[in-house]
Every structure is written in C-alpha cells, then in structure tokens.
C-alpha positions as CSV (number, residue, x, y, z in Angstrom):
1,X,99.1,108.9,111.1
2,X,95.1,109.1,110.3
3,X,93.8,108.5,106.8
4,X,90.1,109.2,106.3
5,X,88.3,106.6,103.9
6,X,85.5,107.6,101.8
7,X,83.2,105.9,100.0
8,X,81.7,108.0,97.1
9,X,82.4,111.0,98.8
10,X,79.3,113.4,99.4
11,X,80.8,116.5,101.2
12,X,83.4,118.4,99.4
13,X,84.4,120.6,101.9
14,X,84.8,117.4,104.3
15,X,87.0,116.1,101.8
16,X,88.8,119.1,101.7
17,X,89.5,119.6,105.4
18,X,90.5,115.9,105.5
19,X,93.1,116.9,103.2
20,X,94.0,120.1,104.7
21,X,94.5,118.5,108.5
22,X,96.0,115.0,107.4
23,X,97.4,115.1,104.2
24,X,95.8,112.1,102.4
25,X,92.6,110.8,101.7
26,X,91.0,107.4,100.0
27,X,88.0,107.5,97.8
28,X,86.1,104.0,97.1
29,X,83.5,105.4,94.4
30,X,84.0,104.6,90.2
31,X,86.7,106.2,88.6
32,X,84.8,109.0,86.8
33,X,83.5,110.4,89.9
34,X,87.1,110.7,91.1
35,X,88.2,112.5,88.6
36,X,85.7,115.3,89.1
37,X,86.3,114.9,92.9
38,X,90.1,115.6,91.8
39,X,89.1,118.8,90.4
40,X,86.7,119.8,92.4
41,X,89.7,119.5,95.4
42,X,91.8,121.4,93.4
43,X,89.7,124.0,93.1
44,X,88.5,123.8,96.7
45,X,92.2,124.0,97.8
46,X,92.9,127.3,95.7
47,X,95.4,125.0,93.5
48,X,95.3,126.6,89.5
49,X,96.1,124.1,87.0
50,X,98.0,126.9,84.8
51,X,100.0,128.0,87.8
52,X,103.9,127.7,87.3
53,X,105.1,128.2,90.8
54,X,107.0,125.5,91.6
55,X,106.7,126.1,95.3
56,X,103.4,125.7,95.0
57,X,101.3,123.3,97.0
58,X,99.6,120.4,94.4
59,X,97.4,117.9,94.5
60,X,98.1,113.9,93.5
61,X,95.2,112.4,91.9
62,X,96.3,108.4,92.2
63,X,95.3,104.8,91.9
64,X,96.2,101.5,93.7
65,X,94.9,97.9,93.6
66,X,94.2,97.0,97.4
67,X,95.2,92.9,98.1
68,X,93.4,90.8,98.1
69,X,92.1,92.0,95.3
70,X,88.7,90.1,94.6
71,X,87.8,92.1,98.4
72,X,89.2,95.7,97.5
73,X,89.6,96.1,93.9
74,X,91.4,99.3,93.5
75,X,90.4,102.5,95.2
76,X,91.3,106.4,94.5
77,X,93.3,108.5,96.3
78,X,94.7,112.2,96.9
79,X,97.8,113.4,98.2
80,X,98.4,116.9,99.2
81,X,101.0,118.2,99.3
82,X,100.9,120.9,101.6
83,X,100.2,118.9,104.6
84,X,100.8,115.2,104.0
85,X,103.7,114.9,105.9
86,X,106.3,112.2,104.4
87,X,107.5,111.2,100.5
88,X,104.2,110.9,98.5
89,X,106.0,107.7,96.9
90,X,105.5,106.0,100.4
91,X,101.4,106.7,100.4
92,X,100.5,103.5,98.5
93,X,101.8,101.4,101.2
94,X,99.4,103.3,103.8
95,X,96.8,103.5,101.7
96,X,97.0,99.9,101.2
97,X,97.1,99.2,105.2
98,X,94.1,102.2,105.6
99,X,91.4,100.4,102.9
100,X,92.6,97.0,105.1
101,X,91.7,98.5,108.3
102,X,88.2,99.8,106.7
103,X,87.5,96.6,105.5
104,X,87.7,95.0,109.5
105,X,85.3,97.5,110.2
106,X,82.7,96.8,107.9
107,X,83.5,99.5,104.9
108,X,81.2,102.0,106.3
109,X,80.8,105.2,104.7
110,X,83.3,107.4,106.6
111,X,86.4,106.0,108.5
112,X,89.7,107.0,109.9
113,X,92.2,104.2,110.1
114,X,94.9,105.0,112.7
115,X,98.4,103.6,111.1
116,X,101.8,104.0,112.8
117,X,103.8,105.0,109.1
C-alpha cells in the first residue's frame, strides 16, 4: 500500500489524485489549513455536504498524534472512501508507520511511504 505525505499541501488537484489512486493521504501543515484543505477535497472530489445518499462516496477529515511525539506531533489526514481499500478504522495505524517512514527520509515536502498493511 502507498500513502503520499504532504507537508502544507500546495497543489489541490495533486492532493486529489492522491486520493482518487490510493485512497489516503497525510497532511503535516497547522490545523486551520486542513480544514480548508478538507473542503476544498470535498469539493474537488464532487462530494456535497447536503447529500443524503448513503451510497455515496465521503470523505474522513482526521487526526492522529504520531510517536514519538516530541518528533511528529500530530499530523492531518483524509480517507476516501471511494478508493481506500480496507476499514477506515485501521488507517491510524498506517498513517502512523507512513509519517515514520517520512521522518527516515528527511520529511521532505512530498513522499510516498510504501507499507505492507
């Protein structure tokens, strides 16, 4: 499985596509810039907030503090659901493993960490 890390996101239609081929992505940037990135996905994604369909694709908008915690802090990420292949209860655990694998690398702006789920 491939999670792209971001941090502070520039490109929303990289983002999106991220989303769209795996399923997940992480987002290190301060919480109020994630929560317009949130919406901003949604929209990008064609996901109404007053749609009732419930067979409808969505979009999680979550948080996790990364151990060790005085290296990661906590970091943003989104689920969606219309390609991310597995429970979206089990994502914390990869997303955990993901911002660990950035951090060997140096946090660089972009990065795909390669996990075996």
């Amino acid at each position: 499985m491939k999670i792209p890390v971001f941090r502070t996101p520039r490109s929303m239609s990289m983002v999106a596509v991220d989303l769209m081929l795996h399923g997940i992505v992480v987002a290190d940037a301060m919480r109020p810039h994630n929560r317009l990135l949130a919406g901003e996905l949604r929209e990008e994604l064609g996901i109404k907030p007053d749609d009732t369909d419930d067979d409808r694709d969505f979009l999680l908008h979550l948080s996790c503090e990364v151990d060790p915690a005085g290296e990661y802090g906590w970091v943003d990420y989104y689920v969606y659901s219309g390609t991310f292949p597995m429970d979206p209860m089990r994502a914390k655990e990869l997303v955990c493993a993901a911002v660990r694998q950035w951090g060997t690398v140096g946090k660089p702006d972009y990065f795909v960490a390669k996990l075996n789920p």
